[in-house]
C-alpha positions as CSV (number, residue, x, y, z in Angstrom):
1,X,0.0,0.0,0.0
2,X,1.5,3.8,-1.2
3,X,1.4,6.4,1.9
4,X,0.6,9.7,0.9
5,X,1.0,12.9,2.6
6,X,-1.6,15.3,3.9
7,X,-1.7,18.5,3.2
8,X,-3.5,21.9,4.4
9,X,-4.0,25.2,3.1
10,X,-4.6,28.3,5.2
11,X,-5.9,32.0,4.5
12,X,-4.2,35.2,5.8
13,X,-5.8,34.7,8.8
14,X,-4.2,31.3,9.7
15,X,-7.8,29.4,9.1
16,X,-7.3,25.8,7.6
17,X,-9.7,26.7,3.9
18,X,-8.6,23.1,2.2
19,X,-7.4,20.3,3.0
20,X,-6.3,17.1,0.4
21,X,-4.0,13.9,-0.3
22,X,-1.4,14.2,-2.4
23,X,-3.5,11.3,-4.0
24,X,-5.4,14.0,-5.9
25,X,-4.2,17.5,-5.7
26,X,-0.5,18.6,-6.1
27,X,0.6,20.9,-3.2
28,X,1.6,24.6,-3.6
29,X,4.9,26.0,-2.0
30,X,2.2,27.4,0.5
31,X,0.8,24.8,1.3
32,X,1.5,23.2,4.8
33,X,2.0,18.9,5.0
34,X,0.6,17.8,8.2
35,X,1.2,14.1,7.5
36,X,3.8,12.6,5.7
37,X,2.4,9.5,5.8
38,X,-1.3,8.9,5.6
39,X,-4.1,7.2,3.8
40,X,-5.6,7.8,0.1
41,X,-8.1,10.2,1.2
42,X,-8.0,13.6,3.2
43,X,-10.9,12.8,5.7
44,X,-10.5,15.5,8.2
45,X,-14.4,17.4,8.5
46,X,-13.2,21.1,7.9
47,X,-16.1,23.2,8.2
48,X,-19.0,23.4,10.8
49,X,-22.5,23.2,10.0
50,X,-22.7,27.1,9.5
51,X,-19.7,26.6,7.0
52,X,-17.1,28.1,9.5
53,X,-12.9,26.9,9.5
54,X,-12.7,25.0,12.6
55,X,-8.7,24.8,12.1
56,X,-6.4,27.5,12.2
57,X,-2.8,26.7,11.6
58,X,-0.9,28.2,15.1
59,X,2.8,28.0,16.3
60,X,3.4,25.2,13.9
61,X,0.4,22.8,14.4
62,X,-3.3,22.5,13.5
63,X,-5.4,23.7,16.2
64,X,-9.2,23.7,16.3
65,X,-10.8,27.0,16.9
66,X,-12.9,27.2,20.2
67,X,-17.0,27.6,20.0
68,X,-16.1,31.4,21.4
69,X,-14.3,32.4,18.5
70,X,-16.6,30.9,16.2
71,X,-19.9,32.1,17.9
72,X,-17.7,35.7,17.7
73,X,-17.4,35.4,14.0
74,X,-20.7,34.4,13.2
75,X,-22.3,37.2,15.4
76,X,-19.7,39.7,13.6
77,X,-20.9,38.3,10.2
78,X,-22.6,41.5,7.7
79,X,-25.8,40.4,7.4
80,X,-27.0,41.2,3.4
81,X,-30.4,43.6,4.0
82,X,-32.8,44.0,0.9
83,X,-34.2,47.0,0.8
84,X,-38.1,47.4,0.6
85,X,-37.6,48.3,-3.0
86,X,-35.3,45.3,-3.8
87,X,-37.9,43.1,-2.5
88,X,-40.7,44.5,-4.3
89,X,-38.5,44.0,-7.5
90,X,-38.0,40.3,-6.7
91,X,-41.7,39.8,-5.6
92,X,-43.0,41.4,-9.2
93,X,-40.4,39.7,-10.7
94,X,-41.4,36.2,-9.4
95,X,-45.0,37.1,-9.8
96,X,-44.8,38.3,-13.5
97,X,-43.2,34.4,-14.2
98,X,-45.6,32.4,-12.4
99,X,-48.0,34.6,-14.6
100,X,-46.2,33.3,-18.0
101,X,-46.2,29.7,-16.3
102,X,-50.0,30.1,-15.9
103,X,-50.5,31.3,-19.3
104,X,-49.0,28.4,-21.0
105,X,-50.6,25.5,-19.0
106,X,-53.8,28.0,-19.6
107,X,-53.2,27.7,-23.9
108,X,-52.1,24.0,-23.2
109,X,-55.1,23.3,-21.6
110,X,-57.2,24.9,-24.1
111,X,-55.2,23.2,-27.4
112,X,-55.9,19.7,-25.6
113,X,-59.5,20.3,-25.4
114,X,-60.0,21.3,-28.7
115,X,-58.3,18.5,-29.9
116,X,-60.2,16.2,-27.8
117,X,-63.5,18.1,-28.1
118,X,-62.5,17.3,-32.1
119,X,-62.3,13.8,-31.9
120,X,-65.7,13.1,-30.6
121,X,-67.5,14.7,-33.7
C-alpha cells in the first residue's frame, strides 16, 4: 500500500480553507503537510454546519478553533439587508413568471380540449 502525505491550506488569517491527499491534488509551496504518511483520502471534517474553519494553523500545528471564537465570527458576520424596493423587485419579478407559467398551462389546456373536443365529432 503507497502512503501519501496530507496536506492543508490556510488563509491570511491562519484558518485551515482546504485540506487534500497528495492522492489527488499537487501541493503549492504554501501549502503546509501535516502528515507525511497517511491514507488515500483527506478525511478531516473542515467546516461546521454554518460553514465556518474550525482549524487554524498556530505555532506550527493545526489547532481547532474554540465555539467562542466561532460564535464571535458568526455574530460579527454583515448580514446582506434588501431594501423594501429590492424586495418588491424580486416579488413582481417572481409574480410576473408564475403569470407566463399560468398562461401556457392555460393555452395547453385549451389546445388539448379542442383536440379532444374534435375527436368526438
Amino acid at each position: 500500500m503507497d502512503a501519501y502525505k496530507h496536506y492543508i491550506r490556510t488563509d491570511e488569517a491562519d484558518l485551515v480553507i482546504h485540506g487534500f491527499s497528495s492522492a489527488f491534488e499537487m501541493p503549492e509551496p504554501t501549502d503546509i503537510c501535516i502528515d507525511e504518511n497517511a491514507g488515500r483520502h483527506f478525511t478531516l471534517q473542515l467546516r461546521n454546519e454554518r460553514l465556518q474553519c474550525k482549524y487554524k494553523w498556530l505555532s506550527g500545528e493545526l489547532a481547532e478553533r474554540s465555539q467562542e471564537e466561532l460564535d464571535a465570527e458568526w455574530a460579527a458576520r454583515p448580514i446582506a439587508q434588501m431594501t423594501p424596493e429590492e424586495k418588491i423587485a424580486v416579488l413582481t419579478m417572481q409574480l410576473k413568471k408564475q403569470e407566463e407559467q399560468a398562461a401556457a398551462v392555460s393555452a395547453d389546456l385549451q389546445a388539448f380540449m379542442e383536440y379532444f373536443m374534435s375527436k368526438g365529432e
